[in-house]
N, CA, C and O of each residue as an XYZ file, in Angstrom:
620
protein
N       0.855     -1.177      0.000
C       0.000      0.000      0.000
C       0.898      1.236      0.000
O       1.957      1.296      0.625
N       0.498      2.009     -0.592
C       1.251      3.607     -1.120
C       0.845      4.310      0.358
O       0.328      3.755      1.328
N       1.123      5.276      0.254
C       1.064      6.443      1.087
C      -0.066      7.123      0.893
O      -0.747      7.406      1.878
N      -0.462      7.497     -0.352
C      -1.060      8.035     -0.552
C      -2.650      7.122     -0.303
O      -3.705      7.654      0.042
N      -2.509      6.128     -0.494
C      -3.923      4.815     -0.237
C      -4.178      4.742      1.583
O      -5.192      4.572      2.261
N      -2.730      4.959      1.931
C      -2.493      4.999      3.570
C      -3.457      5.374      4.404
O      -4.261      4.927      5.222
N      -2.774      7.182      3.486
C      -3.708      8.087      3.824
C      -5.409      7.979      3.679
O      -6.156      8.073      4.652
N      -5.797      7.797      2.509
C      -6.936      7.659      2.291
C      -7.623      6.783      3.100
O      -8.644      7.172      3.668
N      -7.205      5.624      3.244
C      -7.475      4.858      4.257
C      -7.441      5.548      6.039
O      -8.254      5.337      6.940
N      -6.483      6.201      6.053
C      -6.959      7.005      7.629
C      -8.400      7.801      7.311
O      -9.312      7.641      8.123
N      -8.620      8.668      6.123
C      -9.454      9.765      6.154
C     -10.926      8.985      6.385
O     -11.982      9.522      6.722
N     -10.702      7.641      6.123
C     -12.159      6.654      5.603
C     -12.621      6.619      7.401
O     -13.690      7.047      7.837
N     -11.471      5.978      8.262
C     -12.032      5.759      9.239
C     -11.962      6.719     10.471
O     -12.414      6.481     11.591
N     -11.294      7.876     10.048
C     -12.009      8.695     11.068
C     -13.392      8.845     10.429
O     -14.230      8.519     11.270
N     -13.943      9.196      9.318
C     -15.495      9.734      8.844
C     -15.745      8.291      9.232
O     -15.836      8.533     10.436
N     -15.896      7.211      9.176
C     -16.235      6.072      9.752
C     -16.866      6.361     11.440
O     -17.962      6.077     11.925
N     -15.884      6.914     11.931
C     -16.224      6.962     13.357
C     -16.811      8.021     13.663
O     -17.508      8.012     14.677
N     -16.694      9.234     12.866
C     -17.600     10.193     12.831
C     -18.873     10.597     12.325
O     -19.297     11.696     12.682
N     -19.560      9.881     11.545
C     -20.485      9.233     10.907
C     -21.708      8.216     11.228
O     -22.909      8.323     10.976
N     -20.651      6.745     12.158
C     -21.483      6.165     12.494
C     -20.780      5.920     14.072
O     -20.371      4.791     14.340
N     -20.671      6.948     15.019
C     -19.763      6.840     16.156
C     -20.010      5.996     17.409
O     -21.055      6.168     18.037
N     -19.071      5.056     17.821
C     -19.310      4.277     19.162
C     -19.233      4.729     20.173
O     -18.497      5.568     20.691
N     -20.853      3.555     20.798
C     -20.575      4.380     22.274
C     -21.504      5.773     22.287
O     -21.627      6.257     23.412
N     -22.159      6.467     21.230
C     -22.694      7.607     21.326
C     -24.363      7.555     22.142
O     -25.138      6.644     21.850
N     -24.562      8.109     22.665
C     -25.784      8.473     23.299
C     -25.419      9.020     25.013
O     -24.571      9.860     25.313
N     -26.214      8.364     25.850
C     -26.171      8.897     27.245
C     -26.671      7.163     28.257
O     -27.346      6.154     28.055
N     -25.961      7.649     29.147
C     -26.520      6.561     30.091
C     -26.805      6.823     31.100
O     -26.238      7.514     31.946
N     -28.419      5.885     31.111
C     -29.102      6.378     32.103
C     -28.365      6.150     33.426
O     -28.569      7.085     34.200
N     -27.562      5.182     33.926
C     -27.341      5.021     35.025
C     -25.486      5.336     35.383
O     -24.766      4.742     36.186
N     -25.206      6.262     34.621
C     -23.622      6.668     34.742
C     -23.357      7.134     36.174
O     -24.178      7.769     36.835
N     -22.446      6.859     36.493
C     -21.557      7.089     37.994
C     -20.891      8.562     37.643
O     -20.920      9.349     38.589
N     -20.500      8.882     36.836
C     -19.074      9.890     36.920
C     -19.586     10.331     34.979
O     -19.849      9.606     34.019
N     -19.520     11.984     35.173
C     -19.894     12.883     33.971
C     -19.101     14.428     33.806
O     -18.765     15.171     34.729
N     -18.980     14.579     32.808
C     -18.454     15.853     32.482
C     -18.492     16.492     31.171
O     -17.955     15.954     30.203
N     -19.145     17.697     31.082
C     -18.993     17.978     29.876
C     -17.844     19.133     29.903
O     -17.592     19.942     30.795
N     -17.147     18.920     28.460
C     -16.610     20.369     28.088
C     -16.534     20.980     26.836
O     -16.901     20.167     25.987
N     -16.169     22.231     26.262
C     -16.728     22.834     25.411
C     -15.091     23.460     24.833
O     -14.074     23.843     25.413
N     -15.415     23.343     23.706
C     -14.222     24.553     22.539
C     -14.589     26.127     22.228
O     -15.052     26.669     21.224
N     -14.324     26.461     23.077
C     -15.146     28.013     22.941
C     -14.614     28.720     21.590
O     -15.158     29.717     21.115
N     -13.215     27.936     20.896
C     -12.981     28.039     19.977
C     -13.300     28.089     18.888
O     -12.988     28.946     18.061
N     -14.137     26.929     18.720
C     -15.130     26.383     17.718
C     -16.231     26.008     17.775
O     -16.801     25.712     16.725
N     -17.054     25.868     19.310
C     -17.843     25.136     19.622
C     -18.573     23.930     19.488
O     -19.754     23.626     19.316
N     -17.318     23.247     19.645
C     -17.771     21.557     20.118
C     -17.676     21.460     21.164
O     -16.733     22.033     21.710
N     -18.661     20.646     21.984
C     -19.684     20.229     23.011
C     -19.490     19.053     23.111
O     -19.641     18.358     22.107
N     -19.051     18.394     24.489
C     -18.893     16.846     24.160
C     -18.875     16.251     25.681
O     -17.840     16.183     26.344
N     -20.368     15.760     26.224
C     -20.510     14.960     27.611
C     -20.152     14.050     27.177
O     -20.388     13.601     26.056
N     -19.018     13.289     28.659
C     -18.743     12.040     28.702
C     -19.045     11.799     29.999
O     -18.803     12.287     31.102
N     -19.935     10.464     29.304
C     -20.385      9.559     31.028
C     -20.154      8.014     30.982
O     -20.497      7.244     30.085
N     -19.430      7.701     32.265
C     -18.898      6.835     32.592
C     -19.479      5.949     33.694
O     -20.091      6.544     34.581
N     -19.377      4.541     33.779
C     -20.334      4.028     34.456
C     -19.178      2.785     34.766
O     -18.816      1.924     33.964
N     -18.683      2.983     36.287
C     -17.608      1.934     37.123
C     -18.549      0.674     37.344
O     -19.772      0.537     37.382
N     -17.328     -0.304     37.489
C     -17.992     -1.559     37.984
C     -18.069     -1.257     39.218
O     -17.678     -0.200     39.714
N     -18.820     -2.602     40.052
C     -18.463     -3.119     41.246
C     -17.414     -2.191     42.197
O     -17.568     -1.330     43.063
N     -16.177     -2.902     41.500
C     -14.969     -2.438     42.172
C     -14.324     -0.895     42.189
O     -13.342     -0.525     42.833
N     -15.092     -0.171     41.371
C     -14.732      0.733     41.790
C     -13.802      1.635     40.929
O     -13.745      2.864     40.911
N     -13.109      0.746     40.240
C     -11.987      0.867     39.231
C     -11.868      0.297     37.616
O     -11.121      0.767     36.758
N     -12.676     -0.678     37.475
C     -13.141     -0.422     35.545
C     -14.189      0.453     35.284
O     -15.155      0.923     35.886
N     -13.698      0.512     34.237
C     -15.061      1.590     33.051
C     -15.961      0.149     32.760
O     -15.454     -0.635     31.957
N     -16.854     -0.106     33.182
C     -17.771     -0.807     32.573
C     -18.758     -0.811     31.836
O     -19.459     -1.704     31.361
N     -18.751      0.866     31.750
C     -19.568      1.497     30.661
C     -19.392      2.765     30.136
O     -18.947      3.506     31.012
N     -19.570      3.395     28.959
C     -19.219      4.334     28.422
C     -19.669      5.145     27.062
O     -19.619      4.692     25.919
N     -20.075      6.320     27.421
C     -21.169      7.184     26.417
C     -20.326      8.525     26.305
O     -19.561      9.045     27.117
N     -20.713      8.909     25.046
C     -20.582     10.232     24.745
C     -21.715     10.996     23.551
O     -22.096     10.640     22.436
N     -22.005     12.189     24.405
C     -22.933     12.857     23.280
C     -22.588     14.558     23.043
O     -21.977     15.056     23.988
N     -22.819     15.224     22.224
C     -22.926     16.838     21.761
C     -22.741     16.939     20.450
O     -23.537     16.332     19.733
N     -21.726     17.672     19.865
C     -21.996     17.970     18.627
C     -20.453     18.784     18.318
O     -19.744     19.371     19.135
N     -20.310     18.651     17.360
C     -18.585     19.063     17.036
C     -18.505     18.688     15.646
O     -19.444     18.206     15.012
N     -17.067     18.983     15.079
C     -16.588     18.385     13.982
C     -16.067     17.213     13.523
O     -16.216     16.150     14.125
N     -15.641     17.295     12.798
C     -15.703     15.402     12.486
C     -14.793     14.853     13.274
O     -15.040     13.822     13.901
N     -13.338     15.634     13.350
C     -12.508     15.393     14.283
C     -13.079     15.076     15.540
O     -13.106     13.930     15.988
N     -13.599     16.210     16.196
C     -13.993     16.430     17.884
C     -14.915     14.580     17.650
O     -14.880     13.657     18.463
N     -15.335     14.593     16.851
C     -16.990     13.137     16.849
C     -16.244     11.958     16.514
O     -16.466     10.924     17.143
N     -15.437     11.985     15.654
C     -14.096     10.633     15.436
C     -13.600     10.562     16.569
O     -14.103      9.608     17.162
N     -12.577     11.296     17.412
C     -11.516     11.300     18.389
C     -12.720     10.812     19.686
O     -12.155     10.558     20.751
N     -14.281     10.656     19.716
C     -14.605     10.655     21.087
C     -14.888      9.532     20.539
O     -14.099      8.666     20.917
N     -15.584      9.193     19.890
C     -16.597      7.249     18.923
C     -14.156      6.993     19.687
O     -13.866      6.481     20.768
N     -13.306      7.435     18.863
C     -12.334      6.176     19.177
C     -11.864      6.034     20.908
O     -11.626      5.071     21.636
N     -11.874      7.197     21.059
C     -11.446      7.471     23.034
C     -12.151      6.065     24.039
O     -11.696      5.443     24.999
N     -13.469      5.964     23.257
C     -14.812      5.041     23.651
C     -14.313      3.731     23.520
O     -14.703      3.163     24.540
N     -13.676      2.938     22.847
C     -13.641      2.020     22.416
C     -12.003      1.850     23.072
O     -11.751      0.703     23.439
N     -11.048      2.722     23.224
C     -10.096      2.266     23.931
C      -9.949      1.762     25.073
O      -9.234      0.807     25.375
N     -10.939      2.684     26.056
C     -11.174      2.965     27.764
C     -11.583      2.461     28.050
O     -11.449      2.293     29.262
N     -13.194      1.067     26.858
C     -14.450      0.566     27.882
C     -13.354     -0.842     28.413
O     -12.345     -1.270     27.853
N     -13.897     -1.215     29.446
C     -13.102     -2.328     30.268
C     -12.370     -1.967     30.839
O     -12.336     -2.432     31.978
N     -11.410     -1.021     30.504
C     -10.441     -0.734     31.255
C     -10.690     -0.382     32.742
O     -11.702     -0.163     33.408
N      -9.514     -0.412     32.964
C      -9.378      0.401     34.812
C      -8.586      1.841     34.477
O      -7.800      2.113     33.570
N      -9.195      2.777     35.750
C      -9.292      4.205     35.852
C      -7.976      4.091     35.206
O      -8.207      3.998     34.001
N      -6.533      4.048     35.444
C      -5.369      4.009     35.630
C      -4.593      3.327     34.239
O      -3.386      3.292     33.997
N      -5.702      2.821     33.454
C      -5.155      2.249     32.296
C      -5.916      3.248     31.425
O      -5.423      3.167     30.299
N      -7.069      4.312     31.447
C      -7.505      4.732     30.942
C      -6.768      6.577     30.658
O      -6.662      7.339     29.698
N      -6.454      6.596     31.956
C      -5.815      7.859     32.164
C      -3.916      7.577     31.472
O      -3.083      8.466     31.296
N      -3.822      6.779     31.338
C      -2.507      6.439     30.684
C      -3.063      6.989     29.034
O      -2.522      7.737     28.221
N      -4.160      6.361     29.006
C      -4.044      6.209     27.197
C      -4.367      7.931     27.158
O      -3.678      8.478     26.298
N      -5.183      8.784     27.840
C      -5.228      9.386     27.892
C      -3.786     10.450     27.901
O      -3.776     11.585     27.424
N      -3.040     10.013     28.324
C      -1.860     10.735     28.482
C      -1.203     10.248     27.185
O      -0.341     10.992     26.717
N      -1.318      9.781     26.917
C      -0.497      9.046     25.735
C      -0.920      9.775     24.178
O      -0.216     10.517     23.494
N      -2.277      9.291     23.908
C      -3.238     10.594     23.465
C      -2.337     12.251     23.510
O      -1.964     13.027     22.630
N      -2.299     12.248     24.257
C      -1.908     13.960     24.467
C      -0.415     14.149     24.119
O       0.179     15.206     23.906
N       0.096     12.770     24.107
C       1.512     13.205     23.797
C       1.502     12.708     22.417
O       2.355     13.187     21.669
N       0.719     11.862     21.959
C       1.197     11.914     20.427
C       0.286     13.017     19.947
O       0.296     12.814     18.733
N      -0.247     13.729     20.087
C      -1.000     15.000     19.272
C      -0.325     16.251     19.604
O      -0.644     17.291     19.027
N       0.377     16.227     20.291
C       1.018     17.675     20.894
C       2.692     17.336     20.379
O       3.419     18.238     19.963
N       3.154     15.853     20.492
C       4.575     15.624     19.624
C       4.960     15.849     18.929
O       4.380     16.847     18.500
N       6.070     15.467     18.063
C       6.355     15.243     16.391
C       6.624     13.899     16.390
O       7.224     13.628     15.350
N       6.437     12.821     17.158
C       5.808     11.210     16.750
C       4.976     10.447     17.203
O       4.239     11.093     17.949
N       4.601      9.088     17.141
C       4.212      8.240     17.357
C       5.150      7.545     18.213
O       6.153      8.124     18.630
N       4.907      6.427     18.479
C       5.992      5.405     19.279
C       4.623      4.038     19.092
O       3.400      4.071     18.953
N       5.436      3.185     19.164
C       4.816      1.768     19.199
C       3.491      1.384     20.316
O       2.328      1.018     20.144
N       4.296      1.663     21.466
C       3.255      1.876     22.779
C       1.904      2.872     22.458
O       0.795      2.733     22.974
N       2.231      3.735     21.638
C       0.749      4.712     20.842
C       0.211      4.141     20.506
O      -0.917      4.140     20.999
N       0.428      3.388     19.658
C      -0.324      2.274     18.263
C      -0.985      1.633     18.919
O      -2.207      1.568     18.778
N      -0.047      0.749     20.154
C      -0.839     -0.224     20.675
C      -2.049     -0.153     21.751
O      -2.890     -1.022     21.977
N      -1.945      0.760     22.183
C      -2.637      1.605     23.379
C      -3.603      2.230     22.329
O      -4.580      1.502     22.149
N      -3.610      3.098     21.761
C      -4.355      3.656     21.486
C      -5.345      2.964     20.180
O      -6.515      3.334     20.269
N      -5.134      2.272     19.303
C      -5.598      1.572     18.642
C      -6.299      2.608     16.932
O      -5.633      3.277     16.143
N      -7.337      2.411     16.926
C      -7.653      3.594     15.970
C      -7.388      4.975     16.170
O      -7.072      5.691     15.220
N      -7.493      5.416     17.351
C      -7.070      6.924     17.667
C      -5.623      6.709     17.114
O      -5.856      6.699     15.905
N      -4.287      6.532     17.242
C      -3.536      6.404     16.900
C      -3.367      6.889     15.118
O      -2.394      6.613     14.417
N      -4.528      7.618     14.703
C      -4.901      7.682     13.245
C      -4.947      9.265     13.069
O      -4.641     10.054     12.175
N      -5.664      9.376     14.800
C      -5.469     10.740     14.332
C      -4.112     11.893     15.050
O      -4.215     12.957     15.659
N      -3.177     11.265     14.727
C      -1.617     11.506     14.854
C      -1.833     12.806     13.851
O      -1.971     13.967     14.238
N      -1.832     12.477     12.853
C      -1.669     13.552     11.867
C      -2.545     14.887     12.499
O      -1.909     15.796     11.966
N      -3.281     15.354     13.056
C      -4.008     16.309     13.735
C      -2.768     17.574     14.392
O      -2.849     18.752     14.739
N      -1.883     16.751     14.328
C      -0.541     17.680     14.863
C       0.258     18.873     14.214
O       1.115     19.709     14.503
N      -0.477     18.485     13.235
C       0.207     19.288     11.690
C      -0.997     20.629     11.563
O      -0.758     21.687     10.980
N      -2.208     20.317     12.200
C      -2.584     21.656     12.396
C      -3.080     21.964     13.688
O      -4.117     21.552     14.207
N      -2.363     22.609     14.076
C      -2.729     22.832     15.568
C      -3.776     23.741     16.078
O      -3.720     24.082     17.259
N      -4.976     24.283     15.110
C      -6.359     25.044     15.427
C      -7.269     23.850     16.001
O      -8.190     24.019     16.800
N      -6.712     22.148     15.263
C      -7.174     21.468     15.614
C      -7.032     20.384     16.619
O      -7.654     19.322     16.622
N      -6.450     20.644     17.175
C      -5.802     20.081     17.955
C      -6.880     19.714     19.674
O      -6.917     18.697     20.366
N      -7.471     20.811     19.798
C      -8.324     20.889     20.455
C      -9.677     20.148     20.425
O     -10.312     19.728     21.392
N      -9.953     20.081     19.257
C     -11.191     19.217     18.846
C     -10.769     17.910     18.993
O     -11.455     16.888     19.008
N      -9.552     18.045     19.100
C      -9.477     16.047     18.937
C      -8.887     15.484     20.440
O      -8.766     14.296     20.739
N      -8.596     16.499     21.189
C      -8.473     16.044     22.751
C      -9.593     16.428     23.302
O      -9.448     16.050     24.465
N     -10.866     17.055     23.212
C     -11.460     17.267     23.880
C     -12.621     16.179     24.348
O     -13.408     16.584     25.203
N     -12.760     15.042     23.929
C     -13.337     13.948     24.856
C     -12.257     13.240     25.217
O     -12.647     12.359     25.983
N     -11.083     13.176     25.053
C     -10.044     12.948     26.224
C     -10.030     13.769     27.299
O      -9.955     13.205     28.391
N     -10.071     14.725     27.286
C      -9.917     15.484     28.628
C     -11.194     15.576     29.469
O     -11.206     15.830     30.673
N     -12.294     15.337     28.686
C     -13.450     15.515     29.377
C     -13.610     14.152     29.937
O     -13.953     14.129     31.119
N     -13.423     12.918     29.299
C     -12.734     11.526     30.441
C     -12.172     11.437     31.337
O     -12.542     10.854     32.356
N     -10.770     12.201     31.099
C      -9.911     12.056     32.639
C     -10.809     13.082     33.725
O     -11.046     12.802     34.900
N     -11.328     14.602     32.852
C     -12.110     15.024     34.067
C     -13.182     14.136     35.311
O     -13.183     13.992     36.534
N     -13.920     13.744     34.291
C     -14.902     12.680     35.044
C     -14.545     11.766     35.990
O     -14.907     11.494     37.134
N     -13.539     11.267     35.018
C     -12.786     10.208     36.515
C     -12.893     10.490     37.994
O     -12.610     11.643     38.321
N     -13.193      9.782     38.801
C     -12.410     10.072     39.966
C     -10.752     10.260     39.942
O     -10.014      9.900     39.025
N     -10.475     10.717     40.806
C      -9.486     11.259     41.107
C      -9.017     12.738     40.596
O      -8.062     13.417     40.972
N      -9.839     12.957     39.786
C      -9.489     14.817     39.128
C      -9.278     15.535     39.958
O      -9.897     15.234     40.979
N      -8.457     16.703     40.076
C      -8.425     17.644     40.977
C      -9.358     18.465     40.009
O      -9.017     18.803     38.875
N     -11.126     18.872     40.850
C     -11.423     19.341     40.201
C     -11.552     20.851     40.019
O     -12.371     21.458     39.329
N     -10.602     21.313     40.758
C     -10.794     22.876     40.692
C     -10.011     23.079     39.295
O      -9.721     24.258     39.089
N      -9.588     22.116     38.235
C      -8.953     22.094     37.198
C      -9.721     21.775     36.455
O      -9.597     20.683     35.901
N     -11.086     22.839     36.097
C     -11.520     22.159     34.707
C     -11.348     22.755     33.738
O     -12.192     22.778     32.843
N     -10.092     23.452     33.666
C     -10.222     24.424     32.186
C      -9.157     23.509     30.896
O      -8.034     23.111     31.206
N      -9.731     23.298     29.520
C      -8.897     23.483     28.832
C      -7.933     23.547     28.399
O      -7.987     24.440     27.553
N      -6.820     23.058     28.444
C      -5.279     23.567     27.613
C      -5.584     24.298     26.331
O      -4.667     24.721     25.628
């Protein structure tokens, strides 16, 4: 496969996930919620999260608002990395997330961790957008327990 097919092939499945996105709606019985907003552009994007038992997996996981294809791709893939996980494996990918979009690479541990998000690497190259595509990452780790929440603003 060319580069250029590569590419095309990334552009398919972010509109894939932005289009027909996982994980989208609301849940009725979520533990832990947060919305936040791009005052930039205005995308809007609640994430609600719903712990097991223990206290410490995502055993469930929704997101709803309205944004660009980016902001609606980057939350459908955020969704699909985190569900199962535990707080602590989620806030990793989350961090991980933030360092390949704010970097100048990837690393292997990205790929693997992050899975389809890992696609939208290229988002780095314009940085107006950059924001749209962390912002149901950040509105995840907000929700979490453990946030310090007098920190809800934005980068």
């Amino acid at each position: 496969m060319n580069e250029d097919q590569l590419r095309m092939l990334y552009r398919q499945v972010i509109l894939d996930h932005s289009q027909h996105p996982h994980h989208h709606g609301t849940l009725n019985d979520g533990s832990h919620e947060q919305q936040l907003e791009n005052p930039t552009c205005g995308d809007v994007i609640t994430v609600q999260v719903r712990l097991g038992e223990d206290g410490i997996h995502i055993q469930d996981i929704a997101f709803n608002g309205s944004g660009c294809t980016i902001s609606q791709a980057s939350a459908s893939m955020m969704t699909d990395v985190v569900q199962g996980k535990t707080i602590d494996q989620a806030r990793d990918a989350v961090y991980l997330f933030s360092q390949m979009i704010t970097g100048d690479k990837t690393t292997k541990e990205m790929d693997q961790v992050l899975g389809d998000a890992a696609l939208l690497a290229g988002v780095r190259a314009f940085p107006a957008r950059i924001k749209c595509a962390t912002l149901a990452w950040k509105a995840l780790d907000q929700a979490l327990p453990g946030f310090p929440k007098e920190d809800n603003a934005i980068d």
